[in-house]
C-alpha positions as a printed NumPy array, in Angstrom:
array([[  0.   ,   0.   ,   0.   ],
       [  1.162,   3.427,  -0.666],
       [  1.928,   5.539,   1.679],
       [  0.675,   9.755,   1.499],
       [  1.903,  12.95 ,   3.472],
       [ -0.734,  14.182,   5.813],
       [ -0.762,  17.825,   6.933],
       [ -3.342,  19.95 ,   8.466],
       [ -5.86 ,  21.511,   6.401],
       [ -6.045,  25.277,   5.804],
       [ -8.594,  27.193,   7.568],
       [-10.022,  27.779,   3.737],
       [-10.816,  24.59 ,   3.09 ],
       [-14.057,  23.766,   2.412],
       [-16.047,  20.898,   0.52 ],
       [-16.659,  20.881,  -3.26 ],
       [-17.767,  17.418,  -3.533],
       [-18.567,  14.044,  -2.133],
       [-17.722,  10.659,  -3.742],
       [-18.827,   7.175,  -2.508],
       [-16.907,   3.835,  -3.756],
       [-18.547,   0.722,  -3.67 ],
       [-16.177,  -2.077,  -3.84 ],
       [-18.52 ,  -5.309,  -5.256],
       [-15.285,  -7.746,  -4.828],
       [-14.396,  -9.672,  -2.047],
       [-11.069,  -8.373,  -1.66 ],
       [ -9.564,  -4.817,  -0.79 ],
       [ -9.173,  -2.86 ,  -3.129],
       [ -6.348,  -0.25 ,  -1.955],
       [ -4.688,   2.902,  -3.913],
       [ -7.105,   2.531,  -6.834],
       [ -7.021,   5.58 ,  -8.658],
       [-10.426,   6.935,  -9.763],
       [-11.48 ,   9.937, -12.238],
       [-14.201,  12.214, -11.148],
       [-15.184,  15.775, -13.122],
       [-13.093,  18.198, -12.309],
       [-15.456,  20.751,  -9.779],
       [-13.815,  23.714, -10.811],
       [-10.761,  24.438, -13.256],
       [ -7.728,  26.787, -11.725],
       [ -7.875,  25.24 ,  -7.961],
       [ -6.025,  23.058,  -5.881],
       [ -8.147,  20.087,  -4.125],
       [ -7.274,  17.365,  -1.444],
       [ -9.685,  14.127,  -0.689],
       [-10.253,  13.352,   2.487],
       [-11.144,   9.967,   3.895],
       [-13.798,   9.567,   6.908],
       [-10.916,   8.53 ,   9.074],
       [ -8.981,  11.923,   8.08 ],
       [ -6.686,  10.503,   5.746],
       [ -5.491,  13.424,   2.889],
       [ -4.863,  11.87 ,  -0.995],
       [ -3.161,  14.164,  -3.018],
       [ -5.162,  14.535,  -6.378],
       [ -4.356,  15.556,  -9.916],
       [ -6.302,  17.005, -12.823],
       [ -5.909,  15.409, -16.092],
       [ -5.184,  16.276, -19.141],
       [ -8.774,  15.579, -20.513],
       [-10.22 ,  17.529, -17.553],
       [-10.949,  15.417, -14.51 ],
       [ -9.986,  14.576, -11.292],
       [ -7.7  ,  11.717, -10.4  ],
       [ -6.542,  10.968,  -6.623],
       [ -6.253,   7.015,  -5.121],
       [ -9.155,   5.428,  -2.866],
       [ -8.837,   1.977,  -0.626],
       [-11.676,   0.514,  -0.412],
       [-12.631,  -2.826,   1.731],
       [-14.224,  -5.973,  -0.079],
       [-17.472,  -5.809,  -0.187],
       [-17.686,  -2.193,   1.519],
       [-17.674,   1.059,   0.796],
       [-15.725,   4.618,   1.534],
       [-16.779,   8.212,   1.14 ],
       [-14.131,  10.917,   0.458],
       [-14.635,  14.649,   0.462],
       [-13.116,  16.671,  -2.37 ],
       [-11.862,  19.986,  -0.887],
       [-10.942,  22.872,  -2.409],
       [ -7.665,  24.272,  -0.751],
       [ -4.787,  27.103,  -1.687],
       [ -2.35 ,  24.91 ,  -1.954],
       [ -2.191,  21.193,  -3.49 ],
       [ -0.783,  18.301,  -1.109],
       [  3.032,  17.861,  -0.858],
       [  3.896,  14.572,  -2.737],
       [  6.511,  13.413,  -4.171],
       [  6.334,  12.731,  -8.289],
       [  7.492,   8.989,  -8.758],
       [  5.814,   8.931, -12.244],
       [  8.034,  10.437, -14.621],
       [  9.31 ,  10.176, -18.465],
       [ 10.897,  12.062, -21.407],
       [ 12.538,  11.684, -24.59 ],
       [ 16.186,  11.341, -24.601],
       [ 17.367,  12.86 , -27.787],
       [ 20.856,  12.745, -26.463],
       [ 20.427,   8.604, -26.756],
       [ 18.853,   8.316, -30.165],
       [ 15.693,   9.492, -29.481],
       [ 14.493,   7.243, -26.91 ],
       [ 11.103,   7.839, -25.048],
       [ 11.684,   6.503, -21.493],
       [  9.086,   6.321, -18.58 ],
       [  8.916,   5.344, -14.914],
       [  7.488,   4.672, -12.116],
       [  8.348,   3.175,  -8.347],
       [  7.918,  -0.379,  -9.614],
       [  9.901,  -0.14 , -13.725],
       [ 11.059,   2.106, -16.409],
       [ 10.714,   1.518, -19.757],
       [ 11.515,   3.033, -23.137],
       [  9.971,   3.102, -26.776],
       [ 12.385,   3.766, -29.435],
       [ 12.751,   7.337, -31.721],
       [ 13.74 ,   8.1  , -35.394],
       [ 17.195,   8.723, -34.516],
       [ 17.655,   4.873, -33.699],
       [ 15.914,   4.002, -36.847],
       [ 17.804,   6.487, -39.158],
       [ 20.9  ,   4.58 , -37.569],
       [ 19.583,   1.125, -39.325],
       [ 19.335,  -0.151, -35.936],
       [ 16.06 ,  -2.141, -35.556],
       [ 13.721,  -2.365, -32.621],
       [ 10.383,  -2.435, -32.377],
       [  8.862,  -3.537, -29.01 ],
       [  9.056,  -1.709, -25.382],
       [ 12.291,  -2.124, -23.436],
       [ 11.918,  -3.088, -20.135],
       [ 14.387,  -1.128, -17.354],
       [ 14.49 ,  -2.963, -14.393],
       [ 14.43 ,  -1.202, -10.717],
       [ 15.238,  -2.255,  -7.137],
       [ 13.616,   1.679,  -6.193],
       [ 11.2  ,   3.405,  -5.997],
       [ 12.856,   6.751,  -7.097],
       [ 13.275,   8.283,  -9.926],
       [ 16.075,   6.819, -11.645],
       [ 16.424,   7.397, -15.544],
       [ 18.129,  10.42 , -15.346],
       [ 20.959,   9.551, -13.396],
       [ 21.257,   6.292, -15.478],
       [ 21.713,   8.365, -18.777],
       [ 23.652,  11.039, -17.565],
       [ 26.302,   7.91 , -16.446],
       [ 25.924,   5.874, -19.682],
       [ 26.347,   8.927, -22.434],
       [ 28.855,  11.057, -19.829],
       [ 31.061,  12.404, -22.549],
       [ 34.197,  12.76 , -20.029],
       [ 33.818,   9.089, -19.122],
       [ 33.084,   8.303, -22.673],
       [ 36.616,  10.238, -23.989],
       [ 38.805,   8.866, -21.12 ],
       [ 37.243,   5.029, -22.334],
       [ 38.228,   5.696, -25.768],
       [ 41.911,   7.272, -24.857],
       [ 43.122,   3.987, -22.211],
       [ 41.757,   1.805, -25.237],
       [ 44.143,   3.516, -27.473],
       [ 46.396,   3.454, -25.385],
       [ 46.317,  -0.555, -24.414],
       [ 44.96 ,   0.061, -20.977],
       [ 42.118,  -1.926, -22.015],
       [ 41.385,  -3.359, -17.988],
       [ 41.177,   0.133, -16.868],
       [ 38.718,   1.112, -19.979],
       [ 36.748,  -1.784, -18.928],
       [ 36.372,  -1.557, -15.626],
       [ 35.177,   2.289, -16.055],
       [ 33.204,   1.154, -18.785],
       [ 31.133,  -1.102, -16.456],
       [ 31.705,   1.705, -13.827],
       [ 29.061,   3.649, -16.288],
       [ 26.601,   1.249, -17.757],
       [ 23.064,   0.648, -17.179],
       [ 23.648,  -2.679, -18.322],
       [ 24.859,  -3.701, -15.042],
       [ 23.097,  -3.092, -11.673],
       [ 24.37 ,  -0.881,  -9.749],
       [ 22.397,  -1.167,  -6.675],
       [ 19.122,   0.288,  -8.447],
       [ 18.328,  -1.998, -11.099],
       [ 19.698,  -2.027, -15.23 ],
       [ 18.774,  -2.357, -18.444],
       [ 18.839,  -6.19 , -18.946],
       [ 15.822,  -6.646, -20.842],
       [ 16.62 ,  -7.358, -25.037],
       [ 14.072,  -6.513, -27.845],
       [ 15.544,  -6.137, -30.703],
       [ 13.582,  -6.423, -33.571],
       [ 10.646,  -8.347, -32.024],
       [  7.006,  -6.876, -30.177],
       [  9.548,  -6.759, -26.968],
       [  7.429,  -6.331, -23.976],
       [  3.455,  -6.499, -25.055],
       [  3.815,  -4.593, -28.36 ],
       [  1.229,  -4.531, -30.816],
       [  1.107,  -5.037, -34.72 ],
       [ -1.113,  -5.479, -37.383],
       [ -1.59 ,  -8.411, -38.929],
       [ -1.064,  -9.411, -42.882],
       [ -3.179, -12.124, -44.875],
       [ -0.52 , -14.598, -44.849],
       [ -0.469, -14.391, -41.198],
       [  2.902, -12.381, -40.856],
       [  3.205,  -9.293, -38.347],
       [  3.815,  -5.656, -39.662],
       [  6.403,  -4.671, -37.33 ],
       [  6.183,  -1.004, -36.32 ],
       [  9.78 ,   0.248, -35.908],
       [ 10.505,   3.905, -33.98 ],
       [  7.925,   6.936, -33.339],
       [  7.611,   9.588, -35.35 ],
       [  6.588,  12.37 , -32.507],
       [  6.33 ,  12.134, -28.704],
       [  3.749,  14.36 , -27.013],
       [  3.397,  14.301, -23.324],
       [  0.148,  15.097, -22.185],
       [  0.623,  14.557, -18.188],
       [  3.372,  14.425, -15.729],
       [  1.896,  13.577, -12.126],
       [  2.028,  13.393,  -9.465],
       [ -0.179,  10.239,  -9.629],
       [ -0.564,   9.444, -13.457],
       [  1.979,  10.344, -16.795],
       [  0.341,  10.108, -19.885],
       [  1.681,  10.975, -23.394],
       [  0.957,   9.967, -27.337],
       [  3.224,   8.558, -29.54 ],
       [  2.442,   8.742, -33.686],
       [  4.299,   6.228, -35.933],
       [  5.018,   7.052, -39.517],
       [  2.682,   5.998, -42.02 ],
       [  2.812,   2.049, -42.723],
       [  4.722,   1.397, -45.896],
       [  3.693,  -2.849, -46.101],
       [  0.796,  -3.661, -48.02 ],
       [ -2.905,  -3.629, -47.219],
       [ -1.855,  -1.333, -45.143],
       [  0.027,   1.166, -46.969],
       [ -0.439,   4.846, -45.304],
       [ -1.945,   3.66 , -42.016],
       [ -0.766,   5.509, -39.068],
       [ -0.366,   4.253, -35.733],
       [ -0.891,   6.409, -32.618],
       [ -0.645,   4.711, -28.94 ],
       [ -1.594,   6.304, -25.849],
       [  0.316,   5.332, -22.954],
       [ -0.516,   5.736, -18.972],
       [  1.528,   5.236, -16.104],
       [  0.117,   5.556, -12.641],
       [  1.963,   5.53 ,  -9.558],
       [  2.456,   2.218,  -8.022],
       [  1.059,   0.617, -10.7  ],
       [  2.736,  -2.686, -13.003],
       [  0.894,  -1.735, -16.166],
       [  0.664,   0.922, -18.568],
       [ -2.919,   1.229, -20.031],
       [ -2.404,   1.693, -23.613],
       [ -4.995,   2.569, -26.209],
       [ -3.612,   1.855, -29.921],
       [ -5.333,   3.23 , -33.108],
       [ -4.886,   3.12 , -36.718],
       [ -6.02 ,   6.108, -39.449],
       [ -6.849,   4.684, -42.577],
       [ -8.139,   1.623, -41.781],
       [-11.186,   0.446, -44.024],
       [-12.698,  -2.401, -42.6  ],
       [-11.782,  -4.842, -39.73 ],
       [ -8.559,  -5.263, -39.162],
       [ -6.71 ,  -8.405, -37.444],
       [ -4.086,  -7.425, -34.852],
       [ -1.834,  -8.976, -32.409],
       [ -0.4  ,  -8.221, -28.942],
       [  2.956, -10.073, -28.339],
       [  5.626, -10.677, -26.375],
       [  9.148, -12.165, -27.62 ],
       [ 10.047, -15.466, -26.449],
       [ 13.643, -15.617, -25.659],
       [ 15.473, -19.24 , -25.929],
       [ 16.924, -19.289, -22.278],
       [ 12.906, -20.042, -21.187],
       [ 10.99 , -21.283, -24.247],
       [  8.464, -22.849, -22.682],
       [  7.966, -20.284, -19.811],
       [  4.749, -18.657, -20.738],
       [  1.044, -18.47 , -19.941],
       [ -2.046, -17.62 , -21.399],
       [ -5.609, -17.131, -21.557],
       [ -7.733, -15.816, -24.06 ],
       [-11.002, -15.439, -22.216],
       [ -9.245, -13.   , -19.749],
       [ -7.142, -11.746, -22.043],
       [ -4.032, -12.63 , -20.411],
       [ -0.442, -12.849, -21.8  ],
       [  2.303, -13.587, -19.077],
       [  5.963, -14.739, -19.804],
       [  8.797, -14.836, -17.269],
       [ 12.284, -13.759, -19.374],
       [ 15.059, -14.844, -18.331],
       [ 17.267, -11.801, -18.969],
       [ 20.594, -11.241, -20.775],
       [ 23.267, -13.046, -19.649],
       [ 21.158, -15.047, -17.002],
       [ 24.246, -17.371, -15.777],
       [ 25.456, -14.422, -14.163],
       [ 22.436, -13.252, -11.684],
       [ 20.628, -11.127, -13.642],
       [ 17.109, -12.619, -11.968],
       [ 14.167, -12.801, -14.33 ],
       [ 11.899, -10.505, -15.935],
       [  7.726, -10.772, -15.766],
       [  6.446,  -9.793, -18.313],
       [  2.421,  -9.606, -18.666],
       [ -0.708,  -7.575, -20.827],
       [ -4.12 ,  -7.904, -19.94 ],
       [ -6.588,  -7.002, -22.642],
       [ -9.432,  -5.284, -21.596],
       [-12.24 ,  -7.52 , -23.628],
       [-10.799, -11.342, -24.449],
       [ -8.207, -12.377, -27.161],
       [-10.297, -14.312, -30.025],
       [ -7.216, -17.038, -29.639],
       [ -3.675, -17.18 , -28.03 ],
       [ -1.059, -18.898, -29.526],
       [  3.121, -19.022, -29.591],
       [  4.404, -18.519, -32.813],
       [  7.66 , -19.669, -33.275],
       [ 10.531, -17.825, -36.262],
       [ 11.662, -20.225, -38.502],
       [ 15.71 , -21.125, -38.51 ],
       [ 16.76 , -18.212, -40.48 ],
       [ 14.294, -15.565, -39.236],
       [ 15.254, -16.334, -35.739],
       [ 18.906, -15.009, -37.12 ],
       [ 17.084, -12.243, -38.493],
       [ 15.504, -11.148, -35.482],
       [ 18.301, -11.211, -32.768],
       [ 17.928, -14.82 , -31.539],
       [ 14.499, -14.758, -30.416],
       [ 12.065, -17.813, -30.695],
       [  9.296, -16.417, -31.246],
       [  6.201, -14.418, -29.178],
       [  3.31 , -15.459, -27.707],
       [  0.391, -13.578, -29.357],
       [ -2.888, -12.441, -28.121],
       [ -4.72 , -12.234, -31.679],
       [ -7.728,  -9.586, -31.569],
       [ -9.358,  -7.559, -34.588],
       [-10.152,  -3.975, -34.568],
       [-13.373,  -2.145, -36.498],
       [-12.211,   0.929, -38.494],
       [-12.261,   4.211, -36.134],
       [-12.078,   1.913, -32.89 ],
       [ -9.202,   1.638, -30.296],
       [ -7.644,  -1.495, -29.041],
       [ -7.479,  -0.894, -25.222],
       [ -4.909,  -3.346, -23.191],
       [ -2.667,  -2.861, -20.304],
       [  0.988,  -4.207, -20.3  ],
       [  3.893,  -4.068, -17.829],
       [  6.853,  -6.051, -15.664],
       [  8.093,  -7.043, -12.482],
       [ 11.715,  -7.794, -11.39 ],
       [ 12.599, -11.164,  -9.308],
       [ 14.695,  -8.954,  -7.778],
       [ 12.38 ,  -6.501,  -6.295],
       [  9.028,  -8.012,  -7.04 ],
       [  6.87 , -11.333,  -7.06 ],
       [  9.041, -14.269,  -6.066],
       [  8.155, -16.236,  -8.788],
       [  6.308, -16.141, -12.156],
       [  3.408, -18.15 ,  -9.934],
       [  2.819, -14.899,  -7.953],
       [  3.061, -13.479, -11.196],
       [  0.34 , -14.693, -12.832],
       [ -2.162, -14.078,  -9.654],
       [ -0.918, -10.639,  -9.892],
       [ -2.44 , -10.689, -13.55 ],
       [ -5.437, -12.407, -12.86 ],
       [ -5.81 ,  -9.796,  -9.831],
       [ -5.808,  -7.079, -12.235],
       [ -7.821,  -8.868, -14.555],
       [-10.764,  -9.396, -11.769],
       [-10.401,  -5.674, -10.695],
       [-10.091,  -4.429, -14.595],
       [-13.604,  -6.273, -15.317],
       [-14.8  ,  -5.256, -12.025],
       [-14.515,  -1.462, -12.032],
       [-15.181,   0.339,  -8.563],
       [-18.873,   1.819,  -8.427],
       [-18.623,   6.279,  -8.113],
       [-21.572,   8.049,  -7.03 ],
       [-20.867,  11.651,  -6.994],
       [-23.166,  13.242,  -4.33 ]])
């Protein structure tokens, strides 16, 4: 459970609104965040529990309110909504930008995983990869800055490449791993590999024949929300260039709340004609081929990856989506001999296949743990999906009084 700040209230304070949650589970439900409409626009608000507690809140980009409720199973709560002159101190845990300085990369975090989605600079390199990159953490602060700023340090970078010339190549080495995020250095790393595959719960049209139309990097980044609670931006993807699908653009927007595993995604195609087959996947790596799960009823997709270099203690990676109506079929598709050389090693994905009716959005919700710092096992994995599954289908009732 999260934990919030509580200071007193200013004399000013004074009640906009009252919400009741109805929890029709028979479990807790605790640090849900819920969207009511936003009372009054240019004002700071707190809710307030019956017990006292104070929730920070946060208005959205699309003009509500969003602060967390806990609920009991089978209960329900009542918060006030009070307008006050100042918002609650909390600190933002949700956070992301693009890192043009690194190709381009869009990266995003919160307490429990960062993650990044590839830019144009990568692809104008020839460099492909498609899917989401997972960044591990063992924190729940912010991290990503302070892991770029040590990976691209140009100081570090020109005294690597002068010992190399120079033959010192153990002392380039050892600074070398000094720098990277590809090795943990007491906060988690970059240990996760996509290449070009769906990565981490991508999505992709699908062909006739069966075969995937790989999206590669965004075109534009726009970030829409920054916290505290919830960071929200839209990517666009140039226009596809493979046949039927020749000028249909991609746009994907992507939500991060705070203490959340998942990233609620909504994925839409201009230019689409008539129903459309699509896929959600996630790569199969061949240190665990046969360490996946599915169902398509819940729309569930859960694989535990068993990082780069595994031999060497790199734990394993959960990786899970959860589609919010059910896949029509799951299925592992496996890359013949030479396209697994084409496509960095992989084996294949496992693939939630779905269609999508021109105008529509494909609504899912995809994310990861760390062995390291989450679930001890891909067991406690999988309830956490079915969890979020039963909570996902099972929305919290609002009344707004």
């Amino acid at each position: 459970m999260l934990s919030w700040m509580i200071v007193p209230l200013t004399i000013s304070a004074r009640t906009v609104m009252r919400v009741e949650v109805s929890n029709s589970l028979s479990v807790d439900r605790l640090d849900e965040l819920i969207e009511v409409p936003l009372p009054k626009k240019g004002q700071h608000y707190v809710a307030v529990s019956r017990d006292g507690q104070q929730y920070p809140t946060q208005v959205t980009y699309d003009g509500h309110l969003l602060f967390p409720v806990s609920v009991p199973a089978g209960g329900k709560e009542v918060y006030r909504i009070l307008s006050v002159k100042q918002p609650l101190p909390v600190d933002t845990l949700v956070y992301g930008r693009a890192f043009p300085e690194r190709l381009d990369d869009f990266a995003w975090e919160n307490e429990r995983a960062a993650y990044r989605a590839y830019g144009p600079a990568l692809q104008r390199s020839g460099e492909r990869a498609y899917g989401y990159d997972v960044l591990t953490k063992s924190v729940s602060r912010r991290v990503l800055e302070e892991r770029y700023a040590l990976e691209l340090s140009p100081e570090a970078r020109r005294r690597i490449s002068q010992w190399r010339k120079e033959g010192l190549r153990a002392k380039a080495d050892s600074l070398a791993r000094a720098i990277s995020y590809h090795v943990d250095h007491g906060n988690g790393m970059d240990v996760y590999s996509v290449g070009p595959t769906l990565g981490a719960g991508t999505t992709a049209l699908v062909q006739a024949n069966g075969e995937l139309v790989y999206p590669w990097a965004y075109e534009r980044v726009e970030v829409l929300e920054k916290g505290p609670l919830r960071f929200t931006f839209r990517l666009t993807y140039p226009a596809a260039e493979a046949a039927p699908y020749t000028g249909v653009v991609e746009k994907r927007l992507i939500s991060l709340e705070r203490g959340s595993y998942f990233n609620r995604t909504l994925v839409s195609y201009e230019g689409l004609d008539a129903p459309t087959p699509l896929a959600c996947g996630i790569v199969i790596h061949p240190q665990h081929p046969d360490g996946y799960f599915s169902d398509a009823r819940k729309g569930i997709l859960a694989y535990a990856d068993s990082t780069d270099r595994a031999h060497v203690g790199n734990g394993v990676i959960y990786i899970g989506a959860i589609a919010v109506h059910p896949f029509h079929q799951t299925e592992v598709r496996l890359f013949s001999s030479k396209e697994r050389q084409q496509r960095g090693g992989a084996l294949g994905h496992l693939l939630g296949l779905s269609s999508l009716e021109p105008g529509k959005t494909f609504e899912y919700y995809w994310g990861s743990a760390w062995s390291k710092a989450g679930p001890a096992d891909f067991e406690a994995w999988k309830a956490c999906l079915e969890a979020f599954s039963q909570r996902l289908h099972h929305p919290l009732n609002i009344k707004i009084k």
